[in-house]
N, C-alpha and C positions, 0 to 999 in steps of 0.2 A: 867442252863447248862454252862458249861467251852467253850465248841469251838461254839453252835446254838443260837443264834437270833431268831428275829422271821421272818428271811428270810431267813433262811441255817448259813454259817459259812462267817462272813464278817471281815475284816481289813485292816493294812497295809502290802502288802506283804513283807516276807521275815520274819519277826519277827512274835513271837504266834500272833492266830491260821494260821496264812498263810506263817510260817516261812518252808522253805525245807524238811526238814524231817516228817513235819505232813501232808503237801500236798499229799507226795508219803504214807502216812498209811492211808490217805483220801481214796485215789485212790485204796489201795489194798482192807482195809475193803470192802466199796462199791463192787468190784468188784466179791468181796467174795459171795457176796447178788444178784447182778447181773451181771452177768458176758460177756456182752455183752452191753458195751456203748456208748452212742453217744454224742458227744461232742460238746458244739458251748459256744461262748465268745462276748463280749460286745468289744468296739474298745480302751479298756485301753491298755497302753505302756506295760503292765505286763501281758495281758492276754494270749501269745503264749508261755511264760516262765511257768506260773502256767497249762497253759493245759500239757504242755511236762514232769514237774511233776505229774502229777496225769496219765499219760501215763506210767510212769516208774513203780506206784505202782500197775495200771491196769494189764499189762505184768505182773509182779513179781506175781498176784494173778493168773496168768493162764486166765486170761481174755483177750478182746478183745476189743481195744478202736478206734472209728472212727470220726474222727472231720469232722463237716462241714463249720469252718470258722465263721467267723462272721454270726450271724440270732439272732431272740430276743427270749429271754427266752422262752416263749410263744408258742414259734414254737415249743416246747420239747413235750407240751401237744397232738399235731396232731401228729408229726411225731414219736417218740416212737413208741404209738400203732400200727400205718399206716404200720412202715415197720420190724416190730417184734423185738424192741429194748429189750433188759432187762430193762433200764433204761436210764436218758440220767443227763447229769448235765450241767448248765451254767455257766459258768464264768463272774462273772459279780457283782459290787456291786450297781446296781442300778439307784436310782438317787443321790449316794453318790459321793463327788470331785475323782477327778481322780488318788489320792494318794492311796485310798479306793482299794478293789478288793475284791472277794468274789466267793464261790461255792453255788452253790442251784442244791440240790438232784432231782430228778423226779425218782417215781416208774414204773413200767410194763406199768401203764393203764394212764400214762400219767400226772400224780398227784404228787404234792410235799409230800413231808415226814410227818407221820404224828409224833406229839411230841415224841411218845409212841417207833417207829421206829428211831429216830431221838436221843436219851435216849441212845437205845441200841448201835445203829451206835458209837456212843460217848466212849461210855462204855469200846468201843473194839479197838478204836482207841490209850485211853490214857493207854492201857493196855499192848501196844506191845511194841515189843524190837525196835530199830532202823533195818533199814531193809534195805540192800546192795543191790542195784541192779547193772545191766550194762546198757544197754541201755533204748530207747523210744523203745516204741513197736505202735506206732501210726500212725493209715493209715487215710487216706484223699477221701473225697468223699461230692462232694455239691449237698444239699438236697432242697434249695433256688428255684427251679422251683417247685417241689413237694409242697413248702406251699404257692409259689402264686398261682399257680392253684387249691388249696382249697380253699384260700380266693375268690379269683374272681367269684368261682361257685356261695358261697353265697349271692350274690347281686343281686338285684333286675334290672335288666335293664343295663343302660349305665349311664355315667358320658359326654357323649360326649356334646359339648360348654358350661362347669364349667371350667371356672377359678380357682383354689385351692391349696392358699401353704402349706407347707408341712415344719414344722421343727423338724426333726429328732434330734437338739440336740447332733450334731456329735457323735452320739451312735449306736448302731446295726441295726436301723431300716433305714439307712443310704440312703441306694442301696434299698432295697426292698422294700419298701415306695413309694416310685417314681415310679419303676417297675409296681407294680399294679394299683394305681392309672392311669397312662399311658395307661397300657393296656386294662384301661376301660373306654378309651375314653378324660381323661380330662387332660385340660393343665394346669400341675404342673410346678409355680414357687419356688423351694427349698430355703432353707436353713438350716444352720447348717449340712450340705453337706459334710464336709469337714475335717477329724477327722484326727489330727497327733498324736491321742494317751495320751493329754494329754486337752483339748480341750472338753471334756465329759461332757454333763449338762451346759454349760454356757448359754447355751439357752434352748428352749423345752419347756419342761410342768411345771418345775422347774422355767423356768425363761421367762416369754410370752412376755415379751414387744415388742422385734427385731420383735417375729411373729405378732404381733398386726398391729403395723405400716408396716409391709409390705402388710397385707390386705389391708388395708385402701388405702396406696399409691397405690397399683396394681390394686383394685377395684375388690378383689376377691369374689365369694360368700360366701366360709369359708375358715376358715385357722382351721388344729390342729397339737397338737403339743407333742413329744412322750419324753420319759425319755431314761437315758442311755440303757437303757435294753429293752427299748419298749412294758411295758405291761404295761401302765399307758398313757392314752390321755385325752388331752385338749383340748376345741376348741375353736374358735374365730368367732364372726358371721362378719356379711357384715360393720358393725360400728367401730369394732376392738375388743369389747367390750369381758373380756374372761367367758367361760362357764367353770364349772366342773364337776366332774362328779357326784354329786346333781344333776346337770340337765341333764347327761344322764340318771340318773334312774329316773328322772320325764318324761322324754320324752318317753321312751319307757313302763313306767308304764301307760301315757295316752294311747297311744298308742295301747298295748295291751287292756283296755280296752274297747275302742273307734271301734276294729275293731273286737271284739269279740274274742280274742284269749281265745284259751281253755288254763285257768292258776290256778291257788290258790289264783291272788290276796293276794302274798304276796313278800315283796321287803325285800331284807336281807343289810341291811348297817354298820354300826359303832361306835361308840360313839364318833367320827368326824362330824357324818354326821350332815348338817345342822339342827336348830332345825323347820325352814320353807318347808324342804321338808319332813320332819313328817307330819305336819299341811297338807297341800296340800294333800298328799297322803290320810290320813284319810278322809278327805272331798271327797274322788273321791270312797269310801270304800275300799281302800287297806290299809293292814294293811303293818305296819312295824317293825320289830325287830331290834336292835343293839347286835351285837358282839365286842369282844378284837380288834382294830387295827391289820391289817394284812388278806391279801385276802385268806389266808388260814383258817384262825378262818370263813369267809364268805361262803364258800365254803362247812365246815363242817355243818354249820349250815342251806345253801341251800340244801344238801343233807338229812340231816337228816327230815325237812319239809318242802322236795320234793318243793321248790321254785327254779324257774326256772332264776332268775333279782336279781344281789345282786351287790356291788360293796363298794367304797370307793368315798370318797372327793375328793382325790387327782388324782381321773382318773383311778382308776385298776375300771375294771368293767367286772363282769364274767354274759356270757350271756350261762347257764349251756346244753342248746341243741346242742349248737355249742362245747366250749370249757372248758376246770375242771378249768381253771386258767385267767385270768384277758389278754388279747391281745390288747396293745394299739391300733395297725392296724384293727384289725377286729372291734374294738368298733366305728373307725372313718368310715370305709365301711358303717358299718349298721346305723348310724346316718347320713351320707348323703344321701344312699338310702332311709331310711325313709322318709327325708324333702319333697324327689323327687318327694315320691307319694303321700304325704298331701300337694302336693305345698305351701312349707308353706319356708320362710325364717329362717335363724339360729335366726334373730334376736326377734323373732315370742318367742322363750324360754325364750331366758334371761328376757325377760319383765313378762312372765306368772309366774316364779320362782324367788321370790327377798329374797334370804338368807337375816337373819337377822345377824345382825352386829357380828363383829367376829375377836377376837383379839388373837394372837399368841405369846409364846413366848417363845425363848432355853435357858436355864442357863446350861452351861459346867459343868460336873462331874468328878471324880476322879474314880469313883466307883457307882455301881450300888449295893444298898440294899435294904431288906424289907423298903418301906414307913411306912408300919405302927408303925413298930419296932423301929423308930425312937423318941426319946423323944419329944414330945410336936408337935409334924407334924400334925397329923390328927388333932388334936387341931386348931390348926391356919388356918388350911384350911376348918374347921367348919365354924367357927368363920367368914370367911370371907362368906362363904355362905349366913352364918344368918343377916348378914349388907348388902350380895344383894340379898334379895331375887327375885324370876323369874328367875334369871341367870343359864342358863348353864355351870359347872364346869367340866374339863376334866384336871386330873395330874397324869403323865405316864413319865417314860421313856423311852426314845427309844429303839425299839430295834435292831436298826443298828448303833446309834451314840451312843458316851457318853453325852448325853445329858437328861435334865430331862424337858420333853416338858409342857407347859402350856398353855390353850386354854380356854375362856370364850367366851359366847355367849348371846346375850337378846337383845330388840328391842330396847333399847338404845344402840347407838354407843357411848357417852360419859361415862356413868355409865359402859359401860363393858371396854374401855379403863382403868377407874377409878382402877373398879374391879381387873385386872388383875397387876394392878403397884402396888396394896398393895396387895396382893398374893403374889405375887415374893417378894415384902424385905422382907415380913414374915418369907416366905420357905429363901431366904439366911440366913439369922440369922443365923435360926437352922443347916443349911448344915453350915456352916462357923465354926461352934462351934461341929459339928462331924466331922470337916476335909473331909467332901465331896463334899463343893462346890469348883469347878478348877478357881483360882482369877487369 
């Protein structure tokens, strides 16, 4: 697709897809479909610009657009349905730098778009005329009490004498992070507090260190730590040492089956996901499936077989009784309240869960094409398989950056560093000689 991702329509503002004139046909289409939306934005420099266009195209379609200000994506999923939205959109590109901005759709029931919706939405956008309006037609109204008082019902007990920092990542979950945790007793040392709009993701879940070391220094029980948009957590135990969310879905896969919960004993992950929390899970009899990267691929697949635990590597983690979409705050809620009652320490996981080695890597694109349709690609990336064998091989591009991501996995840490460094000049060659690797 021309304007979607696999998280709604992401860029640089101002120029395609988030240049003025597509914002306000964003805004109308949509509005067209639901006509009644709720609006909330991540703390980028451009988010109040891009809500007031998509407010012009809202109005223009005879619709009705109500912002609640800053709150994380996440929040779209409870509040929607909660207070009879049509629909609601975030503003917000993530855990992308802060040049990045982006829209992500939610329908009626709370749910991001599915492709199929997302197609059409598209279809009808690059099909209109440019569209005159006069003004915003956007009212104001905060919904930010309304989703801590969800959150807080769902916890088990108190947080009262925990210690626990908190790094928001100068992103959405800024204020509200602190709020509940607070109101449930514990004393919150913050960081990443402090957002001038340009300052988005330089810490967080993206980047743990600051939060690491200030566990450690504070002497906190945990620390976690949320993305610009706030539906992705990490945590930190009492060592500094970081978790992700592998070992959220291991902890609450033991979990649930340790206390008898009525489930399917079945965990929905990624083709990210660790290849040691496969192993693990198997041995405990849960099964596990992988889907495409993207907590909507997760989502679709928790519902189709009625799995209740699905999530990602990187911290989205949808806990499908509570919420349709991946809530970095509600994921840290319910992993502290769990510890609480198995009196058990953060640091009790990281030692039961030890991923096996696991190396990463971005090469810059020009362009995103069929991989396969590329001359001699799938070839080399054969080829490198067959000289590691046991290795885990994952080659994707993104679908928020121009980037053509690369990631190997196997219980050697040197043979997958190996692996992965001749991988990459293989695949550069070839992009170098289509003109799609960005030198």
């Amino acid at each position: 697709m021309r304007l979607f991702g696999t998280d709604g329509i992401r860029g640089k503002p101002w120029e395609e897809p988030l240049d003025r004139d597509t914002i306000i046909k964003i805004g109308y289409v949509v509005a067209k479909r639901y006509p009644k939306m709720l609006l909330i934005r991540d703390t980028r420099n451009t988010g109040e610009e891009i809500e007031k266009f998509l407010s012009f195209g809202i109005g223009e379609a005879g619709g009705e657009a109500i912002s609640s200000g800053v709150l994380p994506t996440s929040s779209l999923s409870f509040l929607v349905p909660k207070f009879g939205f049509s629909g609601g959109i975030s503003i917000s590109a993530s855990h992308n730098p802060f040049w990045d901005n982006g829209i992500k759709i939610f329908g009626p029931k709370g749910k991001k778009l599915s492709e199929r919706e997302e197609m059409e939405i598209e279809e009808e956008i690059l099909s209109l005329k440019l569209l005159r309006v006069k003004r915003s037609r956007l009212k104001r109204k905060n919904f930010q009490e309304e989703y801590e008082n969800f959150l807080v019902k769902l916890v088990e007990g108190d947080f009262k004498g925990l210690k626990v920092v908190l790094d928001s990542g100068n992103g959405a979950n800024y204020i509200v992070a602190k709020e509940v945790f607070s109101r449930l007793g514990a004393t919150v040392k913050d960081i990443g507090e402090k957002p001038d709009g340009r300052n988005i993701n330089i810490t967080g879940a993206i980047k743990p260190s600051k939060l690491s070391w200030k566990v450690k220094s504070k002497g906190a029980f945990i620390g976690f730590g949320y993305d610009g948009d706030g539906d992705r957590c990490i945590w930190v135990d009492e060592k500094g040492r970081v978790l992700s969310g592998d070992h959220t879905l291991y902890l609450f896969s033991r979990d649930f089956s340790e206390n008898k919960k009525v489930w399917n004993k079945l965990v929905i992950g990624t083709i990210m996901s660790n290849l040691a929390l496969e192993k693990e899970l198997r041995k405990m009899g849960v099964n596990f499936l992988r889907t495409k990267v993207g907590d909507r691929y997760v989502l679709k697949e928790m519902e189709r077989r009625k799995s209740i635990l699905g999530g990602e590597q990187s911290g989205h983690t949808i806990f499908r009784e509570h919420l349709s979409t991946g809530d970095g705050l509600l994921t840290s809620l319910l992993i502290l309240s769990t510890l609480l009652r198995r009196g058990e320490k953060p640091s009790v996981w990281y030692k039961m869960l030890k991923p096996f080695p696991q190396c990463d890597m971005n090469l810059p694109v020009r362009r995103k094409e069929n991989l396969k349709r590329i001359k001699g690609f799938s070839e080399a990336v054969e080829n490198i398989k067959r000289r590691f064998k046991g290795m885990y091989f994952v080659v994707r591009f993104s679908g928020t950056e121009n980037l053509l991501r690369l990631m190997v996995q196997g219980k050697d840490k040197e043979k997958a560093a190996e692996a992965i460094r001749e991988l990459s000049e293989g695949i550069k060659e070839i992009l170098k000689k289509e003109k799609i690797l960005e030198e």
